[in-house]
VEXNUSE-399381 format. One record per residue: x, y, z of N, C-alpha, C in turn. Coordinates in steps of 0.02 Angstrom, whole numbers, plus 50000, padded with zeros to 5 digits. Example, Ala and Ser with C-alpha at 12.3 -4.5 7.8 and 13.67 -1.06 7.14 Angstrom:
<rs>
506604971650390506154977550390506604983550390
506424988850354506844994750357506455000250394
</rs>
This chain:
<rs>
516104951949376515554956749382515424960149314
514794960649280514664965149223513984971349242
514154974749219513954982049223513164983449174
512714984749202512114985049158512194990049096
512724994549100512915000649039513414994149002
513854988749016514124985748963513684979048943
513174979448941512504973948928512094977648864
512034985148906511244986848859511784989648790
511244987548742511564989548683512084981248647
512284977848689512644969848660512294967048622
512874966848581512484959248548512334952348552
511734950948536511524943748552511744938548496
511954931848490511904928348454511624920948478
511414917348449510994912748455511414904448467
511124900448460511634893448487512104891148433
511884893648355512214891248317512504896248289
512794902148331513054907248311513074914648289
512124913648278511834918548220511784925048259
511774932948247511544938248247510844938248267
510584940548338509814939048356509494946448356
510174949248390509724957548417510054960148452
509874966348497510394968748547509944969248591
510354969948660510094970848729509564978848727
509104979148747508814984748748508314985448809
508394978948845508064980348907508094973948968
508304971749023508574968449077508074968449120
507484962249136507054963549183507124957749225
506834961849289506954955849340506174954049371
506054948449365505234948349391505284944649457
505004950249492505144949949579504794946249584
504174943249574503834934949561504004930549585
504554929149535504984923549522505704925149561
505894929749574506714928449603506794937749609
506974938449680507034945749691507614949449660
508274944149620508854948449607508934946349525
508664941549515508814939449451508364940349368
508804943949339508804943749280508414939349252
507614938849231507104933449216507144934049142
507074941749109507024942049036507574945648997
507794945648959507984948448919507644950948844
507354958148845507334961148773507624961148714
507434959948672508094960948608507654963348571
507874970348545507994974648494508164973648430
507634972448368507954969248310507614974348247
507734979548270507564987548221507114984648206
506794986748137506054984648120505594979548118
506104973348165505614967748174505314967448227
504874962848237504624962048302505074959848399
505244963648441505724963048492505524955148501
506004954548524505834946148560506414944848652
506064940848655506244940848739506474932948761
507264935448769507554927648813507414925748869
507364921748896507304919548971507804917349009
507784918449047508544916849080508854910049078
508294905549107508814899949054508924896748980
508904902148944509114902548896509824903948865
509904907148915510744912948922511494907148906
511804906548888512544903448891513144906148914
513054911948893513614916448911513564923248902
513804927848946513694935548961514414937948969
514604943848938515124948448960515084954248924
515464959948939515274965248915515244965248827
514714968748816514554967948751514624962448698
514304958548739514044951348709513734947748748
513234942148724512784936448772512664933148686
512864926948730512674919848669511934915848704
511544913048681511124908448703511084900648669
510864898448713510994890548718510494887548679
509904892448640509434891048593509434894748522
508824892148473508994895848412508364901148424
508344908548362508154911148379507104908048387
507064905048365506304901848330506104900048402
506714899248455506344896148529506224903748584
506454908148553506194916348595505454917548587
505284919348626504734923648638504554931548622
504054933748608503734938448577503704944248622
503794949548617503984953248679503334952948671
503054956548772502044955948776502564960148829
502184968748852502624972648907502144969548970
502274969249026502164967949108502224970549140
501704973349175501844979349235502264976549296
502254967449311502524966149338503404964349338
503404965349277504194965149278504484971849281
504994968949344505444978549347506004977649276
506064983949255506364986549184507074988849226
507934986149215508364990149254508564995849204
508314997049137508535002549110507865006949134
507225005349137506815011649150506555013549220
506805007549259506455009349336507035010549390
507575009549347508115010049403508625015249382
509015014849320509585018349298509125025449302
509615030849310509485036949323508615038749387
508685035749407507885036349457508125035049511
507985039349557507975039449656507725031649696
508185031249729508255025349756508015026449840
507835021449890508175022749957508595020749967
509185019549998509555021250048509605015750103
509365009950142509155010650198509375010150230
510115007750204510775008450272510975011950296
511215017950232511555023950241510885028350238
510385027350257509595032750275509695039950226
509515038450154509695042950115509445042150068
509255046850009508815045149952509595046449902
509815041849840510355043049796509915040949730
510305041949693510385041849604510695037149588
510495031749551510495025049518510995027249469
511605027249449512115028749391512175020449344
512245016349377512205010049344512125003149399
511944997849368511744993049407512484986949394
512674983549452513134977949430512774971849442
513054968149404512794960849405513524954549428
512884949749449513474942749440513334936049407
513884935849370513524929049276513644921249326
513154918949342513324913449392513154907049352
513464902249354513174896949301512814891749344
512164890449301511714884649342511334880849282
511444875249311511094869649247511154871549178
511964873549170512154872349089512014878749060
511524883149107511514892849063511794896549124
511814903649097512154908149153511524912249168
511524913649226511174919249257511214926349276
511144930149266511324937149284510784939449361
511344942049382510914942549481511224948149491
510794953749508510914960449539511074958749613
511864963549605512214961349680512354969849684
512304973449671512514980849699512014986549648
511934992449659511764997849629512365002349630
512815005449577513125012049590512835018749593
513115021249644512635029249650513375032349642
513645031349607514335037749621514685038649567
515235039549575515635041349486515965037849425
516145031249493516265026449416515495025749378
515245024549428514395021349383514325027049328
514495032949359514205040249323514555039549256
515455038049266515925038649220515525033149151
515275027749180515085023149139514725025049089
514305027149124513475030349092513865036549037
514265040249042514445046349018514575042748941
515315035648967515745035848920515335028748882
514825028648888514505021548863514355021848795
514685016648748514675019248687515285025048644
515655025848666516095029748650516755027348668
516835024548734517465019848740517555012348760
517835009248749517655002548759517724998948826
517174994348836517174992948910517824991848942
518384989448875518914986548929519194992548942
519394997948903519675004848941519435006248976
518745004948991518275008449040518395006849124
518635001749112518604996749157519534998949193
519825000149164520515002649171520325010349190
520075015549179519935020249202519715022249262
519005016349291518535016849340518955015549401
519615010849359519835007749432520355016149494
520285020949436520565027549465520135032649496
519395026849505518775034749522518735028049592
518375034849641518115032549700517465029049693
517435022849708516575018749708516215020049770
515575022649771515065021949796514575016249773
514435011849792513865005649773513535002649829
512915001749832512384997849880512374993349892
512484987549918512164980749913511314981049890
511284975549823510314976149831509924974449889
510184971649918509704970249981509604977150012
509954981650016509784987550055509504992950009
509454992549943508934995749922508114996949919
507795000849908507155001349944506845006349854
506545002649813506335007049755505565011449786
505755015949727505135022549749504425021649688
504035017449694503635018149645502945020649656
502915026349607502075029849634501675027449636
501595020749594500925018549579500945013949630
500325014049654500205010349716500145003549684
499755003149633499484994749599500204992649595
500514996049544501104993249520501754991249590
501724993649643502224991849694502014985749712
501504983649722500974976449719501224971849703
501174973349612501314969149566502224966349550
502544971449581503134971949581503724970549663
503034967449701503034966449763503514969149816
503614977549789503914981149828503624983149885
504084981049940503744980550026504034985450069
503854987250132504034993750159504374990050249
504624986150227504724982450299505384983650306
505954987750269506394989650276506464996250291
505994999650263505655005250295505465006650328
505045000450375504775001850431505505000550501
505934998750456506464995950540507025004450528
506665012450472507055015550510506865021250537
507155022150592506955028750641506545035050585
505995035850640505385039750593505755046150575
506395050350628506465058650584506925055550558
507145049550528507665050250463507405048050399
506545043650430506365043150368505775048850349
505895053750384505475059750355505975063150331
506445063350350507135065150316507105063250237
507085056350234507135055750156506475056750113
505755056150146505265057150116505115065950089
505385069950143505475076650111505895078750044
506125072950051506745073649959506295072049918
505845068549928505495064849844504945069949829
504625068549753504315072649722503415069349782
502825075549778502175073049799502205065949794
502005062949748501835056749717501965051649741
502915052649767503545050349791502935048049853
503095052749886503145056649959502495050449972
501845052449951501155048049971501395040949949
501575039249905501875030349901501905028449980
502555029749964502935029650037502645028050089
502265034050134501675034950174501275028350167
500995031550111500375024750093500825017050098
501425015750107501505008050088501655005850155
501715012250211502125008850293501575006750337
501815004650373501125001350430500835008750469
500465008550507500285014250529500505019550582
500675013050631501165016150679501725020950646
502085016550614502855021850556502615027550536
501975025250491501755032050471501525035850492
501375036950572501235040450597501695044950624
502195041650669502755044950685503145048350648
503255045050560503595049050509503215053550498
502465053950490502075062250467502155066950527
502175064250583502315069550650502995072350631
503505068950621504285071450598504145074650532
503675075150489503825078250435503835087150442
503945090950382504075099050385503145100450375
502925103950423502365105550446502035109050383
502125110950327502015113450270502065108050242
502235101050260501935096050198501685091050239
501435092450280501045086350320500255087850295
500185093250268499415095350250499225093350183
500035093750131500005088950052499885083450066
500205079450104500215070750106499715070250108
499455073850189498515070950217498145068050156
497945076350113497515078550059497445071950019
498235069250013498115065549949498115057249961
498355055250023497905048150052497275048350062
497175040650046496365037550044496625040550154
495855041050142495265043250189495335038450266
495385033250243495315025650276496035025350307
496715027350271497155027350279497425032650336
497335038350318497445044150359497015041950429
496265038950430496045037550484496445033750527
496895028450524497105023950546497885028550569
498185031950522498595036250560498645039050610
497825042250593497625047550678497765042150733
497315038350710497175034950782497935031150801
498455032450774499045028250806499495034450824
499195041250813499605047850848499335048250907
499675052950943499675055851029499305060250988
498705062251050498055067951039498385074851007
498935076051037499165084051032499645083150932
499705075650916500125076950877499495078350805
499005074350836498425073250768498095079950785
498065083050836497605089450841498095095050794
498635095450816499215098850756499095097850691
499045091150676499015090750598498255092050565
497775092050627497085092850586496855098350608
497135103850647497445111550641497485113750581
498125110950542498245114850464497935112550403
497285108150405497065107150347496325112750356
495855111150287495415114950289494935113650326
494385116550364493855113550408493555108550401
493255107950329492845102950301493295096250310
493905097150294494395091850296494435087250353
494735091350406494825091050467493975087450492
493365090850490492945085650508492815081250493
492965077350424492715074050399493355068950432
494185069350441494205065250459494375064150529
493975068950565493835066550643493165060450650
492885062450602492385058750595492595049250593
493365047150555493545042450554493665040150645
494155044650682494215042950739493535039850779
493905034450826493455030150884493195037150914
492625038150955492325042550982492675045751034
492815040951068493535044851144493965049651098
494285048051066494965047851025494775054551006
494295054350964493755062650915493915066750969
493455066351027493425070451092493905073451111
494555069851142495065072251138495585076551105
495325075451029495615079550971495305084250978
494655085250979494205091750962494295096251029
494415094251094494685097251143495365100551158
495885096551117496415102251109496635104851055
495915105650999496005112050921495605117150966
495275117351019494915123051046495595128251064
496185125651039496755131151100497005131251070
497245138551053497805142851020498285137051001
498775138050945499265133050934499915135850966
500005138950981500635144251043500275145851111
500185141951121499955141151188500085134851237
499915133451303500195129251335499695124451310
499045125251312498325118751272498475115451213
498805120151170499035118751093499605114851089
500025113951145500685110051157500635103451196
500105104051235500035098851280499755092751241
499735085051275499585081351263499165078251312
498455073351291498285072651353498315066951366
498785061851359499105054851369499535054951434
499395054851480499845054751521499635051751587
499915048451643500005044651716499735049251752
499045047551798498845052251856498825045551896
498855046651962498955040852026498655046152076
498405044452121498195045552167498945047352240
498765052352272499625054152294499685048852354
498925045352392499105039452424499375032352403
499345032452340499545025152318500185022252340
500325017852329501045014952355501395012452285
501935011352287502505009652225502315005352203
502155000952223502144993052198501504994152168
501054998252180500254995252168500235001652083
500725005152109500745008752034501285008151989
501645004051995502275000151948501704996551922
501314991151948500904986651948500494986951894
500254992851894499764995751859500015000451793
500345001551806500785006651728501145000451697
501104995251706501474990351687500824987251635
500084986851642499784984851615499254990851579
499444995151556499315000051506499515000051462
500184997151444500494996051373500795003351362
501015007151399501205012851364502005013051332
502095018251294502795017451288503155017451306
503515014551323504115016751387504605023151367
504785024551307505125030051299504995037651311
504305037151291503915042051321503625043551391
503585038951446503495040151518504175042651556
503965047851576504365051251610504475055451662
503715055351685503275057251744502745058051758
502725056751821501965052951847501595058951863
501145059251866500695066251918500325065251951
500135067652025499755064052067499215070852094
498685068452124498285072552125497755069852209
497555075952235497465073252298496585070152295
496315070152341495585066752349495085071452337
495215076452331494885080652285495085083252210
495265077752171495585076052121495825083952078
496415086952130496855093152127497395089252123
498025091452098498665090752080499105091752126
499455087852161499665087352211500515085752223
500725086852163501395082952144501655079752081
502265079852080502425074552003502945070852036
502845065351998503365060252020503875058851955
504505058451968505055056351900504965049251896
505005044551834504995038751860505325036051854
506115038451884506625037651913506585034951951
506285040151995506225040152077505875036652081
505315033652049504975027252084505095021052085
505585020752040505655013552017506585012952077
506785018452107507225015452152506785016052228
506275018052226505975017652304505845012252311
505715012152382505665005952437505135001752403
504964996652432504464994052396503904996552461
503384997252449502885001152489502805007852503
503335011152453503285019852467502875022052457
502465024452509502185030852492502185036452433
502025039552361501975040952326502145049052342
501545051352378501855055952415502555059252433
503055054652467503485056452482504015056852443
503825054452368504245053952298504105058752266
503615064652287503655068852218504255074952233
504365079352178504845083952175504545091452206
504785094652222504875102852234505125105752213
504955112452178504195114452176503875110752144
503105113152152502505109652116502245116152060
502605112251998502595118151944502175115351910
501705122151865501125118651839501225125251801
500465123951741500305131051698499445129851676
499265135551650498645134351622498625133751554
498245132051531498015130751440498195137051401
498025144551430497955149751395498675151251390
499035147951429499845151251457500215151651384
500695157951364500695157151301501455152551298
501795151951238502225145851225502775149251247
503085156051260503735158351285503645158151360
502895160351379502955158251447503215149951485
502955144851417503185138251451503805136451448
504175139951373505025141351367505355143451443
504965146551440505555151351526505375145151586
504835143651571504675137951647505165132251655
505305129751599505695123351593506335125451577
506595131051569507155133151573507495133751638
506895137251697506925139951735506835134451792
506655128951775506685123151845506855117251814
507145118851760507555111751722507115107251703
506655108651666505805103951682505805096751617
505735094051634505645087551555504725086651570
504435087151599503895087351574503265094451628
502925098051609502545101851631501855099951641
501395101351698500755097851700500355104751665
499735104451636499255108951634498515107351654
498505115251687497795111851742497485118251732
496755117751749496065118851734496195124351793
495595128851802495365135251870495435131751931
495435125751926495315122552005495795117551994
496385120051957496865116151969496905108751973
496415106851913496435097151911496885098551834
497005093751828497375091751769497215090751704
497455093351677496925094051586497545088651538
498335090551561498745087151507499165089651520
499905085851486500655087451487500855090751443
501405095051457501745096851399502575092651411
502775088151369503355084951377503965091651343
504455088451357505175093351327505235091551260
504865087051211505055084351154504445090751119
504145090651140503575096251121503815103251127
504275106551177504565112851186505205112951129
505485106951135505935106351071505515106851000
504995104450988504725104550922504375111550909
504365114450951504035121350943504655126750949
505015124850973505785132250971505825129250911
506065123550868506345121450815505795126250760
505305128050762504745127550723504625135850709
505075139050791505125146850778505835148850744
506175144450743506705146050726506815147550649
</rs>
């Protein structure tokens, strides 16, 4: 294994021995090969840099690399947005995480010198985020790799596999070009990756956002700290944030287009499908501490004559989430509220039950205006996971789930 701190700064010599330059920069062009070492820089003080290619290489170890050509067959350095730099895009710069769901600090990169068709290759197999890497970086240049190497073996290692790294780059073009993808990002749970998106700088933060599919990014801006869900908005394209809304629950996009400025907020209701708008603009009419301002209006109404089968049947072909259904609400023929069903309890009833005879007691409900400590004490007070809210005549306007009473105590706290 060699260490990107006992590379940068080596000397190069050429096939027939000669003095070429020193290492001054290690790029890997994700292009061509996601781990491997494509160019090498060399540094030749006032001449012009010139650039090896990897199969060029013969041999690598700390502070030294020979090549298998003379210098007259290198290339002219020309810089590339598409090649990643491991001294400028990686050493000392914020990384993800995606195993251990965490944003760390790049201290040094390791490699492995693998030989193929007669040159050696250099292939990023780990990142260090911890103290040998740190120790490296400190003592680089001042003590020699092989003491170094006798020292480190007395510090605790922290190191990544590259595959589980996830780089942070602002520029949207350049993640493109550098074909950094968010599909490792997208496989982790949205409050841990709002977790790590609250660590990075603005810039950070909208990358990010901007690079996940929509669904993720939706759920991660709902998990984000409610004082920066109004920065991100601001600073995504238009088109983008539209496509967010429309993959949030009504109550979560009416929240977030709550705290921006008016002009804002219409312009991008204006993106939403027309149903979708409606719905939003119907629950910003209500206090945000209130039962209207908490509720959502996504939720199962059945008729209280239906039978099990014909409404398994039917909630089965809505596509909803399953994690989120958690009770049914039924409402009589004068489309009044008549009951809630767990859907527990429906899915062990008979086959032909009556609907009716599945709902719970009491029949607890609230209105829109009801304020948010009053809905605290309700669901305290009858053990409630989800609350109905209904209109003067008692039809049904929307739910308030327990994930919503949790996000609002969290939010007074």
């Amino acid at each position: 294994m060699l260490h990107a701190t006992e590379l940068f700064g080596a000397s190069v010599n050429d096939a027939q021995g000669n003095f070429v330059g020193r290492i001054r920069e290690l790029f890997i062009v994700p292009a061509d090969h996601p781990g491997r070492v494509s160019r090498i820089l060399l540094g030749r003080g006032r001449y012009q840099p010139l650039v090896a290619r990897h199969d060029q290489v013969a041999a690598a170890e700390p502070g030294k690399l020979s090549l298998t050509v003379g210098e007259q067959a290198l290339e002219p350095f020309q810089p590339n947005e598409a090649w990643l730099a491991v001294g400028k895009d990686l050493l000392d710069q914020q990384i993800i995480d995606v195993n251990g769901r965490k944003v760390v600090r790049v201290n040094d990169v390791n490699f492995d010198d693998r030989r193929t068709n007669g040159n050696v290759e250099l292939r990023v197999t780990q990142v260090d985020a911890g103290v040998q890497g740190a120790a490296r970086r400190l003592f680089q240049g001042v003590l020699s790799p092989a003491v170094m190497r006798r020292i480190q073996t007395r510090l605790p290692a922290t190191v990544l596999p590259w595959e589980f790294v996830n780089l942070i780059e602002p520029d949207r073009l350049r993640r493109v070009k550098l074909r950094i993808g968010s599909d490792k990002l997208n496989q982790i749970h949205p409050a841990e990756l709002a977790d790590i998106v609250e660590e990075l700088s603005p810039n950070e933060r909208n990358s990010i956002i901007e690079s996940l599919d929509e669904q993720t990014a939706a759920e991660t801006l709902a998990e984000l700290d409610d004082r920066l869900q109004p920065q991100v908005v601001e600073n995504l394209s238009r088109e983008k944030v539209g496509d967010i809304l429309e993959e949030m629950d009504p109550d979560e996009a009416a929240d977030l287009l709550a705290e921006l400025p008016p002009e804002t907020s219409k312009e991008l209701l204006e993106e939403l499908p027309r149903d979708d708008a409606q719905e939003v603009k119907r629950l910003l009419q209500y206090e945000g501490r209130s039962a209207g301002g908490m509720m959502t209006t996504e939720f199962v109404l059945v008729g209280e004559d239906a039978e099990r089968d014909e409404v398994v049947g039917w909630i089965r072909g809505l596509g909803l989430d399953a994690d989120q259904l958690d009770t049914i609400l039924l409402i009589n023929k004068q489309a009044v509220l008549s009951g809630a069903v767990a859907v527990g309890r429906l899915l062990i009833a008979e086959s032909g039950q009556n609907l009716a005879s599945l709902r719970m007691d009491p029949l607890v409900f609230t209105t829109p205006e009801a304020k948010d400590k009053e809905v605290f004490e309700m669901f305290d007070k009858y053990n409630l996971r989800s609350l109905a809210v209904v209109d003067t005549n008692q039809r049904p306007l929307g739910v308030i789930t327990v994930d919503d009473v949790v996000k609002n105590l969290r939010e007074r706290a």
